[in-house]
C-alpha positions as CSV (number, residue, x, y, z in Angstrom):
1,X,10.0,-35.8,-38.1
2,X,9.0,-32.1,-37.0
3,X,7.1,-31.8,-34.2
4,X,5.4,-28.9,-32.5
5,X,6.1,-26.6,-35.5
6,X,2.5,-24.8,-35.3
7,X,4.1,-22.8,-32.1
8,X,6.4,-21.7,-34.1
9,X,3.4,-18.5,-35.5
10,X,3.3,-17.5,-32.2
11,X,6.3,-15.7,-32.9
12,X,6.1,-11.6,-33.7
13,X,9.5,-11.6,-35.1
14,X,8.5,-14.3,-38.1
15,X,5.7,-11.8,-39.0
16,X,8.2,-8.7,-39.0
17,X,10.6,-10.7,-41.5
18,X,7.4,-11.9,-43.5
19,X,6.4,-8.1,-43.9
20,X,9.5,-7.5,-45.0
21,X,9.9,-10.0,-47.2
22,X,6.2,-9.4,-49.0
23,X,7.3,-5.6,-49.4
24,X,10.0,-6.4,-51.3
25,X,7.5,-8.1,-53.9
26,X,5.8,-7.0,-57.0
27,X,2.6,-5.8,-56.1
28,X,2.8,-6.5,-52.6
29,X,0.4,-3.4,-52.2
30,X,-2.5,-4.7,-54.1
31,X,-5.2,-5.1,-51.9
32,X,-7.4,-8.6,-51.3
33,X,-10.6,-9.3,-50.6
34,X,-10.2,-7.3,-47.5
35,X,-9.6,-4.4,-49.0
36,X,-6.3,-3.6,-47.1
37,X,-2.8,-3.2,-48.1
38,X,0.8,-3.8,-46.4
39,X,0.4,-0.4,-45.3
40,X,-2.3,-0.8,-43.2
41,X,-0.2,-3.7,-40.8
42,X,0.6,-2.6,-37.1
43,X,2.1,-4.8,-34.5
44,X,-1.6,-4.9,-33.0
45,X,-3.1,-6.3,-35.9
46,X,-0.3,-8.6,-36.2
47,X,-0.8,-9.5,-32.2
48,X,-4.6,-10.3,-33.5
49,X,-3.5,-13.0,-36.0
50,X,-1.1,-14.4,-33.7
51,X,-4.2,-14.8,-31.2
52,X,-6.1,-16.4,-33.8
53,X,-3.9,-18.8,-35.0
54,X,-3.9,-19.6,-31.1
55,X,-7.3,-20.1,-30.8
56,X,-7.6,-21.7,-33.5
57,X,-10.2,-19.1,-34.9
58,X,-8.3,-18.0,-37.8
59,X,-9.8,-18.6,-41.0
60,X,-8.3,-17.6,-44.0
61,X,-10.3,-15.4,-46.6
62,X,-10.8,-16.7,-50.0
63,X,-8.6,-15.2,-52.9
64,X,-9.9,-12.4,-55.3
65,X,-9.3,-14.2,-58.9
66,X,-7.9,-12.5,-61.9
67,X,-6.7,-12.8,-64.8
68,X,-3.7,-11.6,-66.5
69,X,-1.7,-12.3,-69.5
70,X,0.2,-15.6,-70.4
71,X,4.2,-15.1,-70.9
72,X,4.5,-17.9,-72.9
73,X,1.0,-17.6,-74.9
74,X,0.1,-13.9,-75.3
75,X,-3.2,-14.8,-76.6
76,X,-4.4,-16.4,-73.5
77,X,-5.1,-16.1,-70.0
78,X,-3.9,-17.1,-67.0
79,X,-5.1,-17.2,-63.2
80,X,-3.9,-15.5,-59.7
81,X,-5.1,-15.6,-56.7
82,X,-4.7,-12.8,-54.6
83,X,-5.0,-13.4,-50.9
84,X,-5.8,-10.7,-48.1
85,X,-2.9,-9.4,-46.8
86,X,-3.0,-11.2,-43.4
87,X,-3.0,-14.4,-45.2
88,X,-0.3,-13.4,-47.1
89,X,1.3,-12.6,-43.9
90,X,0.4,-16.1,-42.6
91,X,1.5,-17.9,-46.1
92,X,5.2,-16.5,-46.0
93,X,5.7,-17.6,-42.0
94,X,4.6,-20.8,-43.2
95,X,7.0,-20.7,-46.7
96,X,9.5,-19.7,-44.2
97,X,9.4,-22.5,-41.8
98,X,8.7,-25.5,-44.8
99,X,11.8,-23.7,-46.9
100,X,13.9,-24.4,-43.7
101,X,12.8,-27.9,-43.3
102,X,13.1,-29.2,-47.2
103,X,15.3,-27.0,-49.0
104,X,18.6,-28.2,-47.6
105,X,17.5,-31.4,-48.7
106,X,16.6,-30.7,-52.2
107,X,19.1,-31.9,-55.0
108,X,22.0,-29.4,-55.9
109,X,20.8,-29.9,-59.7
110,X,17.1,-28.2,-59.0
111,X,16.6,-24.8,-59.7
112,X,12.5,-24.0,-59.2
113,X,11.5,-21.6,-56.6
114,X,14.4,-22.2,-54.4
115,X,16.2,-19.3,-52.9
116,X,19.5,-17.9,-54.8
117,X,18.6,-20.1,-57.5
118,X,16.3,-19.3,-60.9
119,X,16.1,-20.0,-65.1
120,X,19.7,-18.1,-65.2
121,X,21.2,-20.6,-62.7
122,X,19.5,-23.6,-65.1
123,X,21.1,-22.2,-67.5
124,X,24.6,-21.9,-65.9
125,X,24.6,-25.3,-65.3
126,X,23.8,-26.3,-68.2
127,X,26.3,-24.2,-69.8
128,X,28.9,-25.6,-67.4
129,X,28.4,-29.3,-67.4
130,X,25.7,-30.4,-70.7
131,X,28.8,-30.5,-73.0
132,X,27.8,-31.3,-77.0
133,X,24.6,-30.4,-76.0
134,X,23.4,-28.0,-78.7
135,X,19.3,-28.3,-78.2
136,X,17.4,-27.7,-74.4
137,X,13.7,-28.2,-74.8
138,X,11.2,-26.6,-72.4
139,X,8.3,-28.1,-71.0
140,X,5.1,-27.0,-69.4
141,X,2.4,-29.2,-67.7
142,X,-0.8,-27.7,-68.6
143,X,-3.1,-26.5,-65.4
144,X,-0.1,-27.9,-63.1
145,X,-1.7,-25.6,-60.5
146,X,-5.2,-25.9,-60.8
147,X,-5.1,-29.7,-60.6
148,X,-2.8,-30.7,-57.4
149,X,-4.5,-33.3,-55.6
150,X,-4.7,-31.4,-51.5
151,X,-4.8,-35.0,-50.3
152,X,-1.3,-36.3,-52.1
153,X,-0.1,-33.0,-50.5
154,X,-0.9,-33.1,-47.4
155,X,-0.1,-36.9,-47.5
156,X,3.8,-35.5,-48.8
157,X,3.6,-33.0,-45.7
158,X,2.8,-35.7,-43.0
159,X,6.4,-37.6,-44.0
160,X,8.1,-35.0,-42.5
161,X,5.7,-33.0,-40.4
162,X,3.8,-34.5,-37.1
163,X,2.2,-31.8,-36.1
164,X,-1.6,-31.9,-36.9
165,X,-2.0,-28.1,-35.7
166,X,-0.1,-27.3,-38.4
167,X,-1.4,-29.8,-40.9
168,X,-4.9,-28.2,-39.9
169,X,-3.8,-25.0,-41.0
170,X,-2.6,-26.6,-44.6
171,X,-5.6,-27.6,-45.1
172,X,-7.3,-24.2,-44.3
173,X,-5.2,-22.5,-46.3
174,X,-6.2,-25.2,-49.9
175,X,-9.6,-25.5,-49.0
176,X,-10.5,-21.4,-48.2
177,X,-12.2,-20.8,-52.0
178,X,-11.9,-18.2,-54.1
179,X,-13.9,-15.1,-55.3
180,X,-14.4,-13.9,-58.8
181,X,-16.7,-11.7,-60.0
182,X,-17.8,-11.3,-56.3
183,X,-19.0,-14.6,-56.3
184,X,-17.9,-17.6,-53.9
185,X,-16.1,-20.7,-55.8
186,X,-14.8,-23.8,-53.4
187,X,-12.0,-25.3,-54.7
188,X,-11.9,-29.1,-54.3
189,X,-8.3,-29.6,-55.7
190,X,-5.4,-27.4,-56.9
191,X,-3.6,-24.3,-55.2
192,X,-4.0,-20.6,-56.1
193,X,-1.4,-19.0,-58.5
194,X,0.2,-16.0,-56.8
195,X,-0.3,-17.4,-53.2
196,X,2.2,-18.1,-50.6
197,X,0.4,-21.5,-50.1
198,X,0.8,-22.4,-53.6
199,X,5.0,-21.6,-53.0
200,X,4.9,-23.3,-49.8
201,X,3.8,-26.7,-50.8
202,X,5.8,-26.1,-54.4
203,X,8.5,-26.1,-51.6
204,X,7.5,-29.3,-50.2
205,X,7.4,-31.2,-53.2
């Protein structure tokens, strides 16, 4: 079990390596509901977050929705939720520490979301080892994201995570809402696409 993991965003230097990670990102500039970018950060903003988390004040803002177009379905829609760029500061400490507690775990033969690993390393595996095999079929679980259950996930966190700080902080981050059109939506089950949150507990399970 992890314990006393929460202290662990007390820690500038996790920020610093989380800004640099997000600004390596596809739109890591767009702005959220905030209205800021990456480019607006300064060590004293991130000392602010760092005293809210301490505190216990911070509250996370809720995502501006959009919608863009489907890879595998031109014709259709999909989703993303874009957080404010302190959340997304937040999101990535906290992908950071959950990747260093489950990934080493994980099974050599997955390849989702895991770091050095992607659809080409699949592919390489299957190349290497699925011998006579001359069909691969893909499959795609409709509204995976929109219909996670936050308590089976937070249940999946406690196995390995005793720290109810932190815990507290998961359930912040599922339960902040979303904005569309300007208007407030809760959201009672299901993580945003596009969020560190949603890549963090893809992590954990």
């Amino acid at each position: 079990m992890f314990e006393r993991l929460y202290r662990n965003l007390y820690n500038p230097e996790f920020y610093l390596l989380a800004y640099q990670n997000i600004a390596k990102s596809q739109g890591s500039m767009t702005a959220g509901t905030d209205g800021m970018t990456l480019d607006d950060m300064t060590m004293g903003r991130i000392n602010r977050i760092i005293a809210s988390l301490k505190d216990h004040s911070y509250q996370p803002h809720p995502a501006r929705r959009e919608y863009i177009p489907n890879k595998s379905n031109p014709s259709k829609t999909r989703p993303l939720g874009i957080p404010s760029t302190d959340d997304k500061l937040v999101q990535e400490v906290v992908r950071m520490l959950l990747e260093s507690i489950y990934e080493p775990t994980f099974s050599s033969h997955s390849h989702g979301f895991r770091p050095k690993r992607s659809c080409h390393t699949a592919l390489s595996e299957i190349k290497r080892t699925f011998n006579g095999v001359q069909w691969v079929i893909e499959g795609d679980i409709k509204a995976c994201f929109d219909c996670f259950d936050h308590h089976v996930l937070i249940d999946i966190l406690r196995r390995r995570i005793k720290d109810e700080h932190f815990i507290a902080l998961m359930w912040k981050m599922l339960k902040n809402g979303y904005l569309e059109q300007w208007t407030y939506h809760c959201t009672y089950s299901g993580t945003p696409q596009g969020s560190g949150v949603a890549l963090s507990l893809q992590i954990s399970t």
